[in-house]
C-alpha positions in Angstrom: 3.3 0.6 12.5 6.2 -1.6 11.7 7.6 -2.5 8.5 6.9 -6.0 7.6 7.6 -6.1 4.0 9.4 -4.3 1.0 8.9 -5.7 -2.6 7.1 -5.8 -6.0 8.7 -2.7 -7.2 7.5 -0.6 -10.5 10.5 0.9 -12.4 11.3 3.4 -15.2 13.7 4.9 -16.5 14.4 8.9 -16.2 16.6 11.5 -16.9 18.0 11.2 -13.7 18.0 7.3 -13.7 16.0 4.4 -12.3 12.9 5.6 -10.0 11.5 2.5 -8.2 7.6 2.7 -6.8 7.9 -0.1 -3.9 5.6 -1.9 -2.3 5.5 -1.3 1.8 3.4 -3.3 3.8 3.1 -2.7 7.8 1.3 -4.3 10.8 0.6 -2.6 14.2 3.5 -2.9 16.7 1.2 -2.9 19.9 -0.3 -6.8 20.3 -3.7 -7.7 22.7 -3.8 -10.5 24.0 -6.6 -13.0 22.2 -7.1 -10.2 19.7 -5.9 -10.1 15.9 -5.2 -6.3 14.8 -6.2 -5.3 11.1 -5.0 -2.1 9.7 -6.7 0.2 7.8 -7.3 3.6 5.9 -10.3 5.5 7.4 -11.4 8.1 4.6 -13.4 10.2 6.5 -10.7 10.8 9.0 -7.7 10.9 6.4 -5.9 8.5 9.1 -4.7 4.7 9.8 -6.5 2.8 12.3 -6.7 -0.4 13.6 -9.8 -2.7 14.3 -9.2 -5.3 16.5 -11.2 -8.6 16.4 -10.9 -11.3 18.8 -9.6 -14.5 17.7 -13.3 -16.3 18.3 -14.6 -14.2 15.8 -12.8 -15.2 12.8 -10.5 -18.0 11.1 -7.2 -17.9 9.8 -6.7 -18.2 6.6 -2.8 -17.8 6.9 -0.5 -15.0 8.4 -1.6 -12.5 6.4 -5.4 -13.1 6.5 -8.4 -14.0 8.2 -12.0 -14.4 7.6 -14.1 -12.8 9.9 -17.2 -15.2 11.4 -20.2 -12.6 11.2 -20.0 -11.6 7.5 -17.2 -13.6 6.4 -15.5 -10.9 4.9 -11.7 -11.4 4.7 -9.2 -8.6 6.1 -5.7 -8.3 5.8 -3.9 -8.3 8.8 -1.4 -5.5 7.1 -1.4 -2.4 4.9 0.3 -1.3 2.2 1.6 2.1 0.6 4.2 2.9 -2.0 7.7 4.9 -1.8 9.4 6.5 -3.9 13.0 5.4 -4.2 15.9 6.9 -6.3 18.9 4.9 -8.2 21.6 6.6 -10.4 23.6 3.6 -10.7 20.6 0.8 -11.1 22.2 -0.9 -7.4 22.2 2.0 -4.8 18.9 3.3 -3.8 17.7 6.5 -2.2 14.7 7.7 -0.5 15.5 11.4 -1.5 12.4 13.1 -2.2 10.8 10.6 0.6 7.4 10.6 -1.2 5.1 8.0 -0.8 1.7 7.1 -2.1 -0.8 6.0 0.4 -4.3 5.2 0.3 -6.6 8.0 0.2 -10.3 6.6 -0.5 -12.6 4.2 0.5 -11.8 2.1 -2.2 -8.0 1.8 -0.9 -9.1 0.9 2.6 -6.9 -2.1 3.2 -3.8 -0.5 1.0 -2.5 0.1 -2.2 -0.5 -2.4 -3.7 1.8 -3.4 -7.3 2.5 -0.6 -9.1 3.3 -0.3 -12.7 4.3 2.8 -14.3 4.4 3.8 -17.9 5.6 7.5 -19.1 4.3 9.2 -22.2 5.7 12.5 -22.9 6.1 14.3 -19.5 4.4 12.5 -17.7 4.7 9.1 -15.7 1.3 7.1 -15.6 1.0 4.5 -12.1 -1.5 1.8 -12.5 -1.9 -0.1 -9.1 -4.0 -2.5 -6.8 -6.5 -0.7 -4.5 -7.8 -3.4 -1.7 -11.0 -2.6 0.3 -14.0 -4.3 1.8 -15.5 -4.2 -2.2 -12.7 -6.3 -3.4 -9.5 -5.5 -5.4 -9.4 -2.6 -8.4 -7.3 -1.3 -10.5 -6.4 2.0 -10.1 -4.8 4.9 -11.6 -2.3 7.9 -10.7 -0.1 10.1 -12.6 3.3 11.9 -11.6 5.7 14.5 -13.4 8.6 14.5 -10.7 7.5 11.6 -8.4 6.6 14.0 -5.1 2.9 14.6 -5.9 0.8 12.0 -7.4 -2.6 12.7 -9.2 -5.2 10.0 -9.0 -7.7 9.5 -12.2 
């Protein structure tokens, strides 16, 4: 996979600064000729994969997505995850703990996506995007030191 994107950060403040929870979004570096590859999260074998689909078997919508003929459903031709970066000053930024959260169920198929992140006491509370086949949700993870994540 190749990294295609970086944006739509969530911040908060800490004791130890600014933590930022960035959007990633990556495509599969190997191309097929006449084929369009779509990323995803397989659940069942905890892994990325990649479907490929032959151009005469869906329409474009734009760069980023296409409709597939048979069932019409729309894929993304990407996937996304969230890091973790690290800022002490609020303009350098570190990958330090080099945490990420990635999708993990069948409802975060085609990536996770826009975090927010809200602290209350000792804890930091993440609402995000899950994208799958069902459609978009709002989701819901916790963190105390932004290296494990708990999903609700």
């Amino acid at each position: 996979m190749e990294v295609i994107g970086v944006f739509n950060p969530g911040a908060v403040q800490t004791d130890d600064g600014i933590v930022l929870l960035v959007r990633v979004a990556e495509q599969p570096v190997e191309h097929r000729q006449h084929y369009t590859a779509l990323p995803r999260w397989d659940a069942n074998q905890r892994n990325y994969i990649t479907d490929w689909i032959h151009k005469d078997e869906h329409t474009p919508v734009d760069v980023r997505v296409i409709r597939q003929r048979r069932d019409a459903l729309v894929r993304l031709t990407f996937i996304s995850h969230l890091r973790v970066f690290h800022s002490r000053d609020g303009r350098t930024l570190e990958n330090r703990s080099g945490a990420w959260l990635e999708p993990e169920n069948a409802y975060e198929e085609y990536g996770v996506e826009d975090p927010r992140i809200t602290r209350i006491a000792d804890t930091f509370y993440i609402t995000y995007v899950a994208v799958s086949r069902h459609g978009v949700a709002t989701a819901l993870a916790s963190t105390r030191d932004f290296k494990s994540f708990k999903r609700h």
